[in-house]
DSSP file (Angstrom, degrees, kcal/mol; ACC not computed):
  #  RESIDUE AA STRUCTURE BP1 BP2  ACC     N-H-->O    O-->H-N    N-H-->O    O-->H-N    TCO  KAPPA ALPHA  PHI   PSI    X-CA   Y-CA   Z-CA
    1    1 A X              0   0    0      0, 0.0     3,-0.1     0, 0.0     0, 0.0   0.000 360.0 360.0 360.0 120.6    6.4  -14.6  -12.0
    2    2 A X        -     0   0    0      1,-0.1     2,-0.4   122,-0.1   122,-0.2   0.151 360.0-107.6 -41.1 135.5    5.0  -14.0   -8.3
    3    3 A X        -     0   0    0    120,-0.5    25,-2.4     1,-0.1     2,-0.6  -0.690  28.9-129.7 -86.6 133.8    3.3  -10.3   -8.1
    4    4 A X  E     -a   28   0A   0     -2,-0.4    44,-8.1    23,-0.2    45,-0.7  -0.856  26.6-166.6-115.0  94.5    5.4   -8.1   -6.1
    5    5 A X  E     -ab  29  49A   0     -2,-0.6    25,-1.0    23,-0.6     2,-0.6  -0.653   8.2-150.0-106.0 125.8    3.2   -6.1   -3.1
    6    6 A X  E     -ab  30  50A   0     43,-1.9    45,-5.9    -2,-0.4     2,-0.4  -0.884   8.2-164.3-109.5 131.0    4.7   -3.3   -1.4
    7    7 A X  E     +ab  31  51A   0     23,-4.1    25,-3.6    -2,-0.6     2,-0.4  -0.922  10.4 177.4-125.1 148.0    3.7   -2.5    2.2
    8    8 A X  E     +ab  32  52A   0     43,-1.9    45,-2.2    -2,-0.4     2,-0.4  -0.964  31.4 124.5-129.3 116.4    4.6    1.0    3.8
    9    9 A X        -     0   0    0     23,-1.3    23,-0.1    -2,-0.4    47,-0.1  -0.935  50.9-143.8-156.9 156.7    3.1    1.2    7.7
   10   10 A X  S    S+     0   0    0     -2,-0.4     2,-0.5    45,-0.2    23,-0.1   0.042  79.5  97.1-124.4  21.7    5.3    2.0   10.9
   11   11 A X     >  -     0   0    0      1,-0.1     4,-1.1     2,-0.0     3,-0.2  -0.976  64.7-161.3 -93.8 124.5    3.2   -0.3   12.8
   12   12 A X  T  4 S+     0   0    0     -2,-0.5     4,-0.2     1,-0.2    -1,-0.1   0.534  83.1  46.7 -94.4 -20.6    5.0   -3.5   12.8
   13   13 A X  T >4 S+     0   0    0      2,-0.2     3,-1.0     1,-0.1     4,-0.3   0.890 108.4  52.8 -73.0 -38.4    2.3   -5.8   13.7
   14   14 A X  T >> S+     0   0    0      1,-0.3     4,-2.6     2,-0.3     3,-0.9   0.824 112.5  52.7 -62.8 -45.2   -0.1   -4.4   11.3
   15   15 A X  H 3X S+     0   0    0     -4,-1.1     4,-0.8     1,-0.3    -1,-0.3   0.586 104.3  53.3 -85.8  -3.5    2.9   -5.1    8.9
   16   16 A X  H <> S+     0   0    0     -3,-1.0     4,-0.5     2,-0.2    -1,-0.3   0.511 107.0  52.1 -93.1 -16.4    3.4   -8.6    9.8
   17   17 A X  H <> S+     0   0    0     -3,-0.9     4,-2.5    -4,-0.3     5,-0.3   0.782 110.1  45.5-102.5 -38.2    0.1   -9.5    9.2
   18   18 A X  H  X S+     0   0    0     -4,-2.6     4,-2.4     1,-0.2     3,-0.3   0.961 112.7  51.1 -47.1 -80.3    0.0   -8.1    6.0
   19   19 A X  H  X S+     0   0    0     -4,-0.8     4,-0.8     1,-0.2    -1,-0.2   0.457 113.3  49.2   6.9 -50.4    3.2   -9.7    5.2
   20   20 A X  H  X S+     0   0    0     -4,-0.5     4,-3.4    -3,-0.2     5,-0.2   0.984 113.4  36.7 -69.3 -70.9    1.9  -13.1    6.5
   21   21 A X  H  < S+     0   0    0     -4,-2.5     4,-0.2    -3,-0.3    -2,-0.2   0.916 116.3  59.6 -61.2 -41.6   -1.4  -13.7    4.9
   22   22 A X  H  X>S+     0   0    0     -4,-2.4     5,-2.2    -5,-0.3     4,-0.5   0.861 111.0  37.8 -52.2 -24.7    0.1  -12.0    1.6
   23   23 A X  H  <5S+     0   0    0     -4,-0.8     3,-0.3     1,-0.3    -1,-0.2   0.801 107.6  65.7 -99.3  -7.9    3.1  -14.6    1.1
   24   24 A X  T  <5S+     0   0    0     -4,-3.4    -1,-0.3     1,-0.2    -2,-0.2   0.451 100.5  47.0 -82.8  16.0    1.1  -17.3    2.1
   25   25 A X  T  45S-     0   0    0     -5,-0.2    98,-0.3    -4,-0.2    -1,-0.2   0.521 131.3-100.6-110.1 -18.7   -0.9  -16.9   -0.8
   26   26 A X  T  <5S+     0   0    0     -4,-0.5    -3,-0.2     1,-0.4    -4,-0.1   0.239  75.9 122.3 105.4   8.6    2.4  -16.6   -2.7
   27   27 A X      < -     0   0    0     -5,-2.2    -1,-0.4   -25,-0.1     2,-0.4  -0.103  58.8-106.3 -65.0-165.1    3.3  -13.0   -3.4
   28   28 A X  E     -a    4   0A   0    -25,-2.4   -23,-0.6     2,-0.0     2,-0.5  -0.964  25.3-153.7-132.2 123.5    6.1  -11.3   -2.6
   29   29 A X  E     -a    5   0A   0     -2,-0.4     2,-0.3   -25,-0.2   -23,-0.2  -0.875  14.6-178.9-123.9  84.6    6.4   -8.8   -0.1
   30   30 A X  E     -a    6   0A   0    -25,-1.0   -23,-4.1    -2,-0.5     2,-0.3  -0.562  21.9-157.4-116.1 135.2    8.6   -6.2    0.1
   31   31 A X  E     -a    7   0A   0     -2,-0.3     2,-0.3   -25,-0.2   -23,-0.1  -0.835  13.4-178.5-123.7 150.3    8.0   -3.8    3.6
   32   32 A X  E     -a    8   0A   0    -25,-3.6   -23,-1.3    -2,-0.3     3,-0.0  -0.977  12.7-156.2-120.9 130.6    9.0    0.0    4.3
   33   33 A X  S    S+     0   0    0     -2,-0.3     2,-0.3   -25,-0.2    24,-0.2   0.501  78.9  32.0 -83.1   4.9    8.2    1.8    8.1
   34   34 A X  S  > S-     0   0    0     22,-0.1     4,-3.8   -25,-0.1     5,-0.2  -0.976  87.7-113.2-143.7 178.3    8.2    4.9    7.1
   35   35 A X  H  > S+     0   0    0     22,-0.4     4,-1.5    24,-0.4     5,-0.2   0.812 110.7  50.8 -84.0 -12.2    7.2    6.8    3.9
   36   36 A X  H  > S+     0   0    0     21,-0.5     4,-3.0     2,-0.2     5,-0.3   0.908 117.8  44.3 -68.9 -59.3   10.9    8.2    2.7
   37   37 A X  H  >>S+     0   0    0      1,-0.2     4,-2.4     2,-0.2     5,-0.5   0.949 118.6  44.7 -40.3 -73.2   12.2    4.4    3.1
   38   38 A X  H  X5S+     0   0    0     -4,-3.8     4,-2.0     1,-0.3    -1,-0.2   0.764 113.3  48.6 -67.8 -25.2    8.9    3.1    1.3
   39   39 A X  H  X5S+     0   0    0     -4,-1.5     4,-2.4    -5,-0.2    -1,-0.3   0.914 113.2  45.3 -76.7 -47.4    9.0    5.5   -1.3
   40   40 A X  H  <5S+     0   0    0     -4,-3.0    -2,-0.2     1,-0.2    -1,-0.2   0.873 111.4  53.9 -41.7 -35.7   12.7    4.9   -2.1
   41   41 A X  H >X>S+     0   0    0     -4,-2.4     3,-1.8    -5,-0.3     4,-1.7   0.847 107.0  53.2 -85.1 -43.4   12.1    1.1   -2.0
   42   42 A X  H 3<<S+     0   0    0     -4,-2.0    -1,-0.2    -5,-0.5    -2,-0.2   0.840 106.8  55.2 -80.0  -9.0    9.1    1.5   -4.7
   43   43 A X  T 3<5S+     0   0    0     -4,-2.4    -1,-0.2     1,-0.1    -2,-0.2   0.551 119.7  27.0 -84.0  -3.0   11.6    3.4   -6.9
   44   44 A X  T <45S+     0   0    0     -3,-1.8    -2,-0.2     0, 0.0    -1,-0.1   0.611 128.8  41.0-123.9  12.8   14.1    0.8   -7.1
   45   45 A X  T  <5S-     0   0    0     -4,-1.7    -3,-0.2    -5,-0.0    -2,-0.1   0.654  86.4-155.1-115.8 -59.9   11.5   -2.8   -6.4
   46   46 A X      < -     0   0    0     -5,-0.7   -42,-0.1    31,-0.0    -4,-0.1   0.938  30.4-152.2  66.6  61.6    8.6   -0.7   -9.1
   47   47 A X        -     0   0    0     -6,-0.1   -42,-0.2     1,-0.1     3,-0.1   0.052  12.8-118.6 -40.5 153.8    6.0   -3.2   -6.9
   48   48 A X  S    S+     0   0    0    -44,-8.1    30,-0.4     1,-0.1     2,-0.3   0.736  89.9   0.3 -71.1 -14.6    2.8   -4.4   -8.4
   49   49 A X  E    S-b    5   0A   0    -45,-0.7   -43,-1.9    28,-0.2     2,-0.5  -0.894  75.3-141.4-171.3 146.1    0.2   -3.0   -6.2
   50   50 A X  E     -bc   6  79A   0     28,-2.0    30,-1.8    -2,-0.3     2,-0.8  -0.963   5.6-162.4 -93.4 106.2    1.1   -0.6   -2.8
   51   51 A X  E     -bc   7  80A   0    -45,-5.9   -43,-1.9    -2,-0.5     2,-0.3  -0.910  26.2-162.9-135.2 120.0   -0.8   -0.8    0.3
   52   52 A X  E     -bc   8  81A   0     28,-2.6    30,-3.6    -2,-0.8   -43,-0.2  -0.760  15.4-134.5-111.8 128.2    0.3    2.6    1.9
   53   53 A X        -     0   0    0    -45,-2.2    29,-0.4    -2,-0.3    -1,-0.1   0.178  11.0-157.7 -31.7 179.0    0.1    3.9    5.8
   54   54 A X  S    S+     0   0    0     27,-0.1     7,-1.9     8,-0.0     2,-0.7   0.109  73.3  56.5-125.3 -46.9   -1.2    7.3    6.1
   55   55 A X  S    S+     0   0    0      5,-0.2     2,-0.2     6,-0.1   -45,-0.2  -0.780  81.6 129.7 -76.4  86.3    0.2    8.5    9.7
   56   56 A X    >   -     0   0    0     -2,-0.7     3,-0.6     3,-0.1     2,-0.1  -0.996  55.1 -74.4-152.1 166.2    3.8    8.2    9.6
   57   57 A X  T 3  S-     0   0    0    -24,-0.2   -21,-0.5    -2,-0.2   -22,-0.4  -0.173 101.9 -10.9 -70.7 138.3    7.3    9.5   10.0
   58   58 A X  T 3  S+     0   0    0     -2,-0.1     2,-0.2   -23,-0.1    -1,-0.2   0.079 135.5  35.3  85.0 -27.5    9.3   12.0    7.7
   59   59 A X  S <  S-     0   0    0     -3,-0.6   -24,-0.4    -5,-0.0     2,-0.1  -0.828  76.7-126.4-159.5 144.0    6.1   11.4    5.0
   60   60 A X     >  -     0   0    0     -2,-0.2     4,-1.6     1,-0.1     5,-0.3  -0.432  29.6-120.4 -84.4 154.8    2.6   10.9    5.1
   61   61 A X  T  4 S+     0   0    0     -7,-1.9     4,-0.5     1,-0.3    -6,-0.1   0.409 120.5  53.3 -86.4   4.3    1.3    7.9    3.2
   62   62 A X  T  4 S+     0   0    0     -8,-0.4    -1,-0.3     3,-0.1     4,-0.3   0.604 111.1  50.0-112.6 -25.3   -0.9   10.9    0.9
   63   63 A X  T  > S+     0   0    0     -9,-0.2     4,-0.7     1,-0.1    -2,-0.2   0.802 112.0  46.1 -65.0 -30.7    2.6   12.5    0.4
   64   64 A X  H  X S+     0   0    0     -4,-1.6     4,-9.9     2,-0.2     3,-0.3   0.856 107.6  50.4 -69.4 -57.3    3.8    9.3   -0.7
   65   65 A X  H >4 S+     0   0    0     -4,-0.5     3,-2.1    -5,-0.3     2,-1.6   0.623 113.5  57.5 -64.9 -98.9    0.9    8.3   -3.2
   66   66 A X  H 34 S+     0   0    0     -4,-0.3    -1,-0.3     1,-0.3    -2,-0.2   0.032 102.9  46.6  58.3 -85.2    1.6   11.9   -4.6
   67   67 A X  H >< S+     0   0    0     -2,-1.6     3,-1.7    -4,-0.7    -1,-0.3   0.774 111.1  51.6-116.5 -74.7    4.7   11.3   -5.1
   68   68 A X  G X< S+     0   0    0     -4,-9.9     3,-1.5    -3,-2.1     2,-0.7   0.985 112.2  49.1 -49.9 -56.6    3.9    7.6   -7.0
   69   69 A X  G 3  S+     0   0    0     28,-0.5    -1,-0.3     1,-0.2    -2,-0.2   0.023 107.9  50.5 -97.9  50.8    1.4    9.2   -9.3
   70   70 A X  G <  S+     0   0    0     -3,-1.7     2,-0.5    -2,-0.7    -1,-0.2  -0.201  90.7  94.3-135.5  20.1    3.7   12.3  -10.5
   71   71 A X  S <> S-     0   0    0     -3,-1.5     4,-2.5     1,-0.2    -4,-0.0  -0.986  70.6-156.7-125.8 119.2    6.2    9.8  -11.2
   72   72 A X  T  4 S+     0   0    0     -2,-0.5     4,-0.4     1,-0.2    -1,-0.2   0.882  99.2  45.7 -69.7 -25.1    5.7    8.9  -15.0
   73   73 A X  T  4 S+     0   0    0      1,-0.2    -1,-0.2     2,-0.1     3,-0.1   0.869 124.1  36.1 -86.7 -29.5    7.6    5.3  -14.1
   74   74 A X  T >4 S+     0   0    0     -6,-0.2     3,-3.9    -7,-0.2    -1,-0.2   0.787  92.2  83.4 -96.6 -28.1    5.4    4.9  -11.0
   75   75 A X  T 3< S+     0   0    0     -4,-2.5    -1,-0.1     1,-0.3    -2,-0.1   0.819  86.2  59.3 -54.0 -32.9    1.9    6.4  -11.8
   76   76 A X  T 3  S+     0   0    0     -4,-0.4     2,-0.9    -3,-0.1    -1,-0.3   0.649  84.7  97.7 -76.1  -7.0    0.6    3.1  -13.5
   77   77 A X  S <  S-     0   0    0     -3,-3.9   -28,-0.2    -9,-0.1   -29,-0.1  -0.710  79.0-124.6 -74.3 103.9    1.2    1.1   -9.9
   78   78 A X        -     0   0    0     -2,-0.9   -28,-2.0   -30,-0.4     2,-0.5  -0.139  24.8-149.8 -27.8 126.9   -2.3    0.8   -7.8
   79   79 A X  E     -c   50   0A   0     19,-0.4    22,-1.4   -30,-0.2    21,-1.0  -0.923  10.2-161.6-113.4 152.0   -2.1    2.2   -4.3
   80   80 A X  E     -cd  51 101A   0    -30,-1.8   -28,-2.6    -2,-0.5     2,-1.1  -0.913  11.3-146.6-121.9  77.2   -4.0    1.0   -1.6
   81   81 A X  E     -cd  52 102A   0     20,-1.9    22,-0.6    -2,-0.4     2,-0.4  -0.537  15.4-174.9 -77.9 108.8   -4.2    3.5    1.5
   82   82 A X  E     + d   0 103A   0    -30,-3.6     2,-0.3    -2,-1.1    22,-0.2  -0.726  27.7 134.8 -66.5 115.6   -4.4    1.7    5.1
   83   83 A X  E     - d   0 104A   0     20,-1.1    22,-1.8    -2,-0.4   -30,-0.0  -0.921  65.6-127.1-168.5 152.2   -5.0    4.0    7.7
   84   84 A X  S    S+     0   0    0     -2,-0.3     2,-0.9    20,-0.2    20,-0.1   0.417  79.6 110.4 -80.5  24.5   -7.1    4.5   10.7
   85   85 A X        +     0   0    0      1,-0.2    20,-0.1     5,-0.1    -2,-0.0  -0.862  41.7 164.1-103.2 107.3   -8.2    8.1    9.2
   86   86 A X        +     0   0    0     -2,-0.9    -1,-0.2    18,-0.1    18,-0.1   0.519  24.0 104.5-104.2 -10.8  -11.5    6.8    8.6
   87   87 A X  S >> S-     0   0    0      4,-0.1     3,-3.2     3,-0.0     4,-1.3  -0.429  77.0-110.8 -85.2 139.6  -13.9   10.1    8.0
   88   88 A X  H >> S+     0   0    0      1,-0.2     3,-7.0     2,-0.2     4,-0.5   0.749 114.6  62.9 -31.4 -83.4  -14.9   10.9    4.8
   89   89 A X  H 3> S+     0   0    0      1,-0.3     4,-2.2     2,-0.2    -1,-0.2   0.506 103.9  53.8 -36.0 -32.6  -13.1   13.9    4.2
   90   90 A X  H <4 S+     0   0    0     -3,-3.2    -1,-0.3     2,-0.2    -2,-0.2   0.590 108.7  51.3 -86.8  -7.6   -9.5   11.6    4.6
   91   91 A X  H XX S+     0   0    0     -3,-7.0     4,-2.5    -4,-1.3     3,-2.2   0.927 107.8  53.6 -85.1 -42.5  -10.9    9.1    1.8
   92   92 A X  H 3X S+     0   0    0     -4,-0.5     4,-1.4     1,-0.4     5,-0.3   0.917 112.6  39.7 -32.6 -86.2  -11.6   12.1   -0.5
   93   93 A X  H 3< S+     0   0    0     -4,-2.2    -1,-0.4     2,-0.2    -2,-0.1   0.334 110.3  63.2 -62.5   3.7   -8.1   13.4   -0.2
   94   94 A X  H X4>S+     0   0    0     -3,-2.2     3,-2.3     2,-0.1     5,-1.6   0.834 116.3  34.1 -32.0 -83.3   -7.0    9.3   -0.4
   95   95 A X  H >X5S+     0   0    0     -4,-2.5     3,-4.0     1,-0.3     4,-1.2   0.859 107.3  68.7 -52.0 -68.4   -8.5    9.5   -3.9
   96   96 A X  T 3<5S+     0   0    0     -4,-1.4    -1,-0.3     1,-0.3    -3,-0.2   0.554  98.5  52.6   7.5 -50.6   -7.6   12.9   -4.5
   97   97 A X  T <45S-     0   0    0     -3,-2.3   -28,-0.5    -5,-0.3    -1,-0.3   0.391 131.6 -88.7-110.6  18.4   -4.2   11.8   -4.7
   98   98 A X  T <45S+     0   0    0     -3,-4.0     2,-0.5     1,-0.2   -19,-0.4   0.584  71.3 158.9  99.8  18.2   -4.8    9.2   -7.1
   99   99 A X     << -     0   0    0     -5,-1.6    -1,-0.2    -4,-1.2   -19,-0.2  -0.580  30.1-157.0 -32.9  98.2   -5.6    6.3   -4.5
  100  100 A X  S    S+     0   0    0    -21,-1.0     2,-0.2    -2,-0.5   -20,-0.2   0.813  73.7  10.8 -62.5 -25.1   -7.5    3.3   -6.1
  101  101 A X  E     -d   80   0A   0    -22,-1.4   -20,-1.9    -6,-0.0    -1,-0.1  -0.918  64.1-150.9-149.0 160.6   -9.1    1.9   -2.7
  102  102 A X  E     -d   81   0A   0     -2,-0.2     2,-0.8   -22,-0.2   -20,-0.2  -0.862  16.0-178.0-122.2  83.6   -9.3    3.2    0.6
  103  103 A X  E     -d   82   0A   0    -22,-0.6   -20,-1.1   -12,-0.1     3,-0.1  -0.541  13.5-139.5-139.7 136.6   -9.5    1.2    3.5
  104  104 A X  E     -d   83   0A   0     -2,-0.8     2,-0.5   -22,-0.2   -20,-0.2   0.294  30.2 -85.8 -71.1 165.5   -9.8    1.7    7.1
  105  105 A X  S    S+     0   0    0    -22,-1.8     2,-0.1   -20,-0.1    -1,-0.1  -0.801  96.9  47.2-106.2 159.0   -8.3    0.1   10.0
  106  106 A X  S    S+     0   0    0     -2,-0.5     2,-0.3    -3,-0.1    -2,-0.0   0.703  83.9 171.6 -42.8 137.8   -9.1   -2.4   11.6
  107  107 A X        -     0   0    0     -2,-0.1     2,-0.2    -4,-0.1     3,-0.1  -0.849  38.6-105.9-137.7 158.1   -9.5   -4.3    8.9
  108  108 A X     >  -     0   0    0     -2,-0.3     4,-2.0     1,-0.2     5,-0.1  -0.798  19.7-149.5 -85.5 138.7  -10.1   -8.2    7.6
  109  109 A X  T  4 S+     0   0    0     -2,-0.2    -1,-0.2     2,-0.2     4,-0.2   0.512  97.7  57.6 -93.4   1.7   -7.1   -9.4    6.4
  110  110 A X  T >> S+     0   0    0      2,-0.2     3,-3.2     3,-0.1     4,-0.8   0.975 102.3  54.9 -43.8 -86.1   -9.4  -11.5    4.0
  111  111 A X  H >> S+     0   0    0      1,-0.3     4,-2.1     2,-0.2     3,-1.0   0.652 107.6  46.5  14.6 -91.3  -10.8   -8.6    2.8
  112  112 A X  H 3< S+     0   0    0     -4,-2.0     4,-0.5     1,-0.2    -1,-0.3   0.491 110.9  56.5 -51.0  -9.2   -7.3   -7.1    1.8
  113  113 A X  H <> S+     0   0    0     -3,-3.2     4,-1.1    -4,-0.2     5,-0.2   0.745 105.5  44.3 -76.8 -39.7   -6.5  -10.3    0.2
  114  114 A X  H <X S+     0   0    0     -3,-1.0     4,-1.7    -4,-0.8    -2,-0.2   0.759 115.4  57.7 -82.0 -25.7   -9.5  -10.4   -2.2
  115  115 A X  H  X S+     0   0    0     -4,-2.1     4,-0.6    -5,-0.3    -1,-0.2   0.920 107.9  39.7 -40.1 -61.1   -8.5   -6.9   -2.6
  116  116 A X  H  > S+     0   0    0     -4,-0.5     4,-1.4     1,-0.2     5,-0.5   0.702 116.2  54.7 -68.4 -38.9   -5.0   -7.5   -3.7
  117  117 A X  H  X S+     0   0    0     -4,-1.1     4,-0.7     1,-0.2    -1,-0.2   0.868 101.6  54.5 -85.2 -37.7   -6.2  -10.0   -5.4
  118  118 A X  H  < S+     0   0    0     -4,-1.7    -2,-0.2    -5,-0.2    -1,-0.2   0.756 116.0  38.9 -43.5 -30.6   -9.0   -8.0   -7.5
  119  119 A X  H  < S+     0   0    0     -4,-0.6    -1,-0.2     2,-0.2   -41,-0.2   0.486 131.0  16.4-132.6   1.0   -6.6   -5.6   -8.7
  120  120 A X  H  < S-     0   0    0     -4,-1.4     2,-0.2     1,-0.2    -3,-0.2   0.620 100.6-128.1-119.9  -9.2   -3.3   -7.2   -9.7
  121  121 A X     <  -     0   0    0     -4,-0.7    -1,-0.2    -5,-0.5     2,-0.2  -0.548  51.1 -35.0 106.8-152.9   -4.7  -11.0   -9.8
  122  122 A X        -     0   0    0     -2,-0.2   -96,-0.1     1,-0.1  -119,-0.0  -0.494  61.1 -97.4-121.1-155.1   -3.1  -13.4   -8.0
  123  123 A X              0   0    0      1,-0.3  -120,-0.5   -98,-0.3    -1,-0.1   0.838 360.0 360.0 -79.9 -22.8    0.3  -14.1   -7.1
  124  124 A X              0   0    0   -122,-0.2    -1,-0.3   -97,-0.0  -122,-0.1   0.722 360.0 360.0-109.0 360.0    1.5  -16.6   -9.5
């Protein structure tokens, strides 16, 4: 069964790209633009893997992860924060809130592939 990657950004290109490279590799790719939407959608989809925003509307992608790992049904899903918040102090509080990787933007969407692939395997 194809591994089921949730992406939560309220840029829409950023989220097409994701989106692209991910399903041509053959997951399946279920998108939020903001973090009440994306959080709702990962309580009723219960993705494989997350790869979370951090600056967006109505909740912040560290409000979000949060949120996933204080959720006994959610806590075992990897998140993945995307965000252009690059200074230490915003990976700290990434991890802090139970992130497994951090990575900044701009980014290779290789990169985030080998990523994706590193910690839920691959799609099929």
């Amino acid at each position: 069964m194809p591994k089921k990657i949730m992406v939560v950004d309220d840029e829409p290109y950023i989220a097409r790209v994701i989106k692209f490279k991910l399903e041509q590799e053959g997951y399946i790719v279920i998108s939020a633009n903001d973090g009440v939407t994306g959080l709702a959608k990962i309580r009723e989809e219960k993705p494989d893997m997350v790869l979370l925003d951090v600056m967006m509307p109505g909740m912040t992608g560290y409000e979000v992860c949060q949120q996933i790992k204080g959720d006994a049904e959610l806590a075992g899903i990897p998140v993945v924060i995307l965000t252009a918040k690059g200074q230490e102090r915003d990976r700290e509080h990434g991890f802090s809130m139970g992130a497994s990787d951090y990575i900044t933007k701009p980014f290779s969407p290789n990169r985030l592939l080998e990523l994706v692939k590193s910690i839920v395997g691959e799609a099929r």
